[in-house]
N, C-alpha and C positions, 0 to 999 in steps of 0.2 A: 869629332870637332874639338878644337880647342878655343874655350873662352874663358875671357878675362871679365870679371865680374866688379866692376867700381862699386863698393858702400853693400854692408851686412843686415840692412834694413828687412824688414819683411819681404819687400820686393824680390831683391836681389838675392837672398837667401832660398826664396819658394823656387824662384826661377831655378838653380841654380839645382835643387832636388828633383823636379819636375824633366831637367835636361840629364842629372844622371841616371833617373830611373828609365826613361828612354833608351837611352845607348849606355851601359855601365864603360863603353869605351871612352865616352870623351872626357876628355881631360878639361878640370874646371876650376879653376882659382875664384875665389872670393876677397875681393880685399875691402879690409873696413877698419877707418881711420881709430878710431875708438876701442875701450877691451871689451871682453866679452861679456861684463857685467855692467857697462854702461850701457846705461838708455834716457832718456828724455821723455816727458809725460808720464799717465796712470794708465788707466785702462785705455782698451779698445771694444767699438762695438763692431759688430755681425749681424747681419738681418739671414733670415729664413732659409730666402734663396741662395746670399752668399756660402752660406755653410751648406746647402746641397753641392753646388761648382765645386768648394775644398774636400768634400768627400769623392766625389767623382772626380778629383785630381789625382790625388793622395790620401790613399782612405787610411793609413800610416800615422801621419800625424793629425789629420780631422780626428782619428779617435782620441789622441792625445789631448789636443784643442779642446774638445768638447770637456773631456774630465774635469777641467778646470774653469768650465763656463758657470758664471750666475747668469740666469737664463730669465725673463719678464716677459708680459704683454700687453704692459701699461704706460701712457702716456700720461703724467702728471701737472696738469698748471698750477704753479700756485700764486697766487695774489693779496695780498694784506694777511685776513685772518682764514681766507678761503680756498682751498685745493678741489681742483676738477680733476677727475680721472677719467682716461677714454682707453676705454679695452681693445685687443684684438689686433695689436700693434709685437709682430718676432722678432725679438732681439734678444742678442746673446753680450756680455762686458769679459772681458778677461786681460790681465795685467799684460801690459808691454811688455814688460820685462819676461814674465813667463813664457809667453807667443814667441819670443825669440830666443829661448833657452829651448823652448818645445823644435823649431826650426833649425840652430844650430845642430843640434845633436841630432836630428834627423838628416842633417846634409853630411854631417862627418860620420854618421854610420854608412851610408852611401860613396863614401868614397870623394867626397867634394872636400878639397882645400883651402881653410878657411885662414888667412891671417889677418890676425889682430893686431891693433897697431900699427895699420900701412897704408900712413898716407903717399898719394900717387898723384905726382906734380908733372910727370912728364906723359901724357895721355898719351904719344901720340908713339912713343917709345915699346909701350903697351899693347898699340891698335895694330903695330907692326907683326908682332909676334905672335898671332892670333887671330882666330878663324873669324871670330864673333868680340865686339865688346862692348857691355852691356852696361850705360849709365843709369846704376840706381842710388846715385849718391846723394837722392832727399833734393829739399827746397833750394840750397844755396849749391847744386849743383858745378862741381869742378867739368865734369865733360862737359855738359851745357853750357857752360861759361866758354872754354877753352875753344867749341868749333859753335861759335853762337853766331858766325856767320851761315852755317849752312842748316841752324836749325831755326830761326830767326825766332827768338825767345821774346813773348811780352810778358811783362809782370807789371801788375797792378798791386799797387799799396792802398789797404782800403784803411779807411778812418778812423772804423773804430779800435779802442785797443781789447787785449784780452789776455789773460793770467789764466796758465793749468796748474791749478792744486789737487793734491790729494787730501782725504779726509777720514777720520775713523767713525765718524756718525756715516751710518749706513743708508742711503736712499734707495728704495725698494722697487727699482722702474726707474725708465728717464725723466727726471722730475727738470720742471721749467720753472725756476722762480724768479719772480719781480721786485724790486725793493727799490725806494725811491728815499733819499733824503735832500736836506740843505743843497748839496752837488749837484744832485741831477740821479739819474735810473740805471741800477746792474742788474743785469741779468746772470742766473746762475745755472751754469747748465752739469745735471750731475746725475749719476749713478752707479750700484755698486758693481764692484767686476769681480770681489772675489768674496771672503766669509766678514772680512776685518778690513776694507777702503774701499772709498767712494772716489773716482774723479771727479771733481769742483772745477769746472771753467766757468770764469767770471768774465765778462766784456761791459763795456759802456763806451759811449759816443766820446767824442774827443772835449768837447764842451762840459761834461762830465768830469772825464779823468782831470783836464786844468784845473776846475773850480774846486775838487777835494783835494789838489796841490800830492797829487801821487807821484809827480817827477821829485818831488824834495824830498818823499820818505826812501829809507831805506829796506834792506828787504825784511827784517821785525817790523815795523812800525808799518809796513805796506797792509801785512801777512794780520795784523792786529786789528789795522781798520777795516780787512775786507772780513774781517772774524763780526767786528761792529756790526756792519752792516746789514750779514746775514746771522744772526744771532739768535733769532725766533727758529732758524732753520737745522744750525748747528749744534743747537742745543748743548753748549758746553764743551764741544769736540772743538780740538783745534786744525787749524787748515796748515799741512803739510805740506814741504817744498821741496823740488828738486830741480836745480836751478832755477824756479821758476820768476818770472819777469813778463814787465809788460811788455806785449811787443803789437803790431798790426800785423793780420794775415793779411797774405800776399799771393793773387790770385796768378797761377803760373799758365800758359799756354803759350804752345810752340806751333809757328806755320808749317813745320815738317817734321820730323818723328827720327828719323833713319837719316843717313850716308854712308855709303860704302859700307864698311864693316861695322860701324857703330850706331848705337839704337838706346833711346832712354825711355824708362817707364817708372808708375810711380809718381811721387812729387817732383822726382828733376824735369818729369814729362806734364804735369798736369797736376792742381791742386783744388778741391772742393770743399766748402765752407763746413768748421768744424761743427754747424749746428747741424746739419744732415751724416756729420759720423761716419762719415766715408771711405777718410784718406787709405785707412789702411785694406779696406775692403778694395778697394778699386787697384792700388798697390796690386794688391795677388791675384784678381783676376788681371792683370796687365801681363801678369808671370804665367797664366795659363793661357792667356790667346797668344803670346809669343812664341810660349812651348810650343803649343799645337798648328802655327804656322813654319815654322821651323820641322815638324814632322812632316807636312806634307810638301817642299819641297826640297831638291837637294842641292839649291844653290843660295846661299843666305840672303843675297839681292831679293831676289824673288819673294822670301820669306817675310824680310822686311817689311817689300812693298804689299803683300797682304796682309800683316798686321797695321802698318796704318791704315789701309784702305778701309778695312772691317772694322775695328777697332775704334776709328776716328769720328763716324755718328753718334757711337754711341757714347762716348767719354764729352762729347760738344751736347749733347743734349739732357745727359747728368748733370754738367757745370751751369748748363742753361737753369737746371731746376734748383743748383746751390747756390747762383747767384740773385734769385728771386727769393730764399729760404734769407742771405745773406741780409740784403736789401730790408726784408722786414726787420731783423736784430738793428738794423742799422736807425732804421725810423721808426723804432719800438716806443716811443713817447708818443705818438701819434692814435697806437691804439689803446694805451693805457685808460680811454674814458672807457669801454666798452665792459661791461660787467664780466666775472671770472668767466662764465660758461659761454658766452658772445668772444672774448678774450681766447680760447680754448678751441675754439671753432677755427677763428681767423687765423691762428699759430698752425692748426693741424691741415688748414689749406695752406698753407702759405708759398710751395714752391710748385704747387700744380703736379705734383705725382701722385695726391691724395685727391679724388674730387668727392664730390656729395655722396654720391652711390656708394663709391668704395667706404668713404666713414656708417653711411648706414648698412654696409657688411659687419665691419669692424665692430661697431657697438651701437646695434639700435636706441636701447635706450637713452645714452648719451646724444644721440641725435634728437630722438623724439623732445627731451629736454630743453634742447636747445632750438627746434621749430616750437616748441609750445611759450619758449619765453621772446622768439623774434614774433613773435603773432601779438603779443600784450604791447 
């Protein structure tokens, strides 16, 4: 086969190894706007079972991946002067940046051609010349934009905003903290991915970000207040940027997945609330159920039509559980009366993938704690 690969992301990168390790015959272009040392955000998380699927993908670069995981099982609230910790929670943090220097070089030992610096205006010039093409060109999606009549794209702009920093205070676990002043309530969502940085995601409600007057600072003066505000937390470390800006996540979903020769995965295809930690997890497995629908037929229509088919409950019932995870960050004022460990409960149900039983798996005693103080 020959395919044409839009955007170097995780996505389209995994894909793109996962199809030459299959046939070393097909020929496969990657194209990706950006060089090879750019990237955008900090770390990435991994749960349990995602890193079972990338070994049983590519057990090549999973051992790669893993060398360079800070690895946790703790879930951290914190609240005023109080921190709740709930055990028994798999995740793994590792740099963007590295995750795709580990995948670059695993695609170009294989044989996959990878150009940097190529942006591609004319899609359709592309879709012509090739067996397969493959939109993994992220949020703001050029193939999705260009045939968004046959993929009928919604995007939802949600309200609140949200800032990714990095950090050199190390948080030790997914730590959740709450900070409320004059403005109104941020949430910090952060943890460490390697020996020396934390990713810091900061968000607040839109009533919020107006009233601390965030649209009139610049990006010091931004970077200084959200240092203020988390101060007890950072302890002296300063919050680090890389392009970073406020912007609202933008919930993506397409009525149809495929046409003819062209197929998007990934954020151009779908995007899940960065408090559930997903995006890039779901990115790669999108690169292995595509893979492995493409192995089993030998007509790409067909293959297509069974990666949406299959594929499509389960990505709609993920976003179901992000947007309920979302929804909470969103009306996070509302549970603020409820004590840290009442706080810590409601946060750890919150998108219905966790219920009671499974949190009294995870860490009985954090439960028993929290039934002995809903009883008083």
């Amino acid at each position: 086969m020959k395919i044409n690969i839009i955007g170097g992301g995780p996505a389209g990168l995994y894909f793109a190894i996962l199809m030459k390790k299959t046939n070393p015959a097909n020929e496969i272009t990657v194209h990706e706007r950006n060089g090879p040392d750019d990237t955008f955000g900090w770390g990435v998380v991994f749960s349990g079972r995602t890193l079972a699927n990338l070994r049983e993908a590519d057990a090549e670069s999973h051992a790669e991946i893993t060398r360079q995981f800070e690895a946790w099982d703790n879930v951290d609230v914190v609240r005023g002067d109080e921190k709740i910790s709930v055990r028994g929670n798999s995740f793994s943090g590792v740099s963007r940046l590295q995750l795709l220097k580990i995948l670059q070089r695993r695609a170009e030992q294989l044989g996959v051609a990878i150009l940097f610096s190529s942006e591609i205006n004319n899609i359709d010039s592309h879709r012509a010349d090739c067996d397969l093409t493959v939109g993994a060109d992220g949020i703001n999606s050029t193939v999705r934009q260009c045939f968004a009549e046959h993929f009928g794209p919604n995007l939802s702009v949600r309200s609140n905003r949200y800032i990714w920093y990095g950090t050199s205070q190390l948080f030790h676990g997914l730590t959740l903290t709450f900070r409320e002043n004059e403005a109104g309530v941020f949430s910090a969502h952060s943890y460490k991915f390697n020996q020396t940085t934390s990713t810091f995601i900061v968000e607040c409600d839109s009533q919020t970000w107006e009233l601390a007057k965030l649209a009139t600072m610049n990006e010091a003066d931004t970077r200084a207040y959200v240092e203020y505000v988390f101060a007890p937390d950072l302890q002296g470390h300063p919050l680090l940027s890389n392009n970073s800006k406020w912007i609202n996540f933008i919930l993506v979903k397409n009525a149809r997945w495929a046409f003819d020769n062209v197929v998007l995965i990934g954020d151009a295809l779908h995007t899940a609330h960065f408090s559930i930690g997903s995006g890039t997890k779901l990115a790669m497995e999108d690169a292995i159920a595509l893979a492995s629908s493409l192995q089993r037929h030998d007509d790409v229509s067909g293959a297509l039509l069974e990666f949406e088919s299959t594929r499509k409950p389960y990505i709609e019932e993920y976003q179901a559980a992000a947007l309920e995870s979302m929804l909470w960050f969103e009306n996070v004022r509302q549970f603020l009366h409820l004590s840290p460990i009442e706080l810590a409960y409601s946060l750890m149900m919150r998108s219905g993938k966790v219920d009671h039983e499974e949190l009294k798996k995870r860490d009985p005693d954090f439960l028993s704690r929290y039934e002995e103080r809903a009883t008083h």
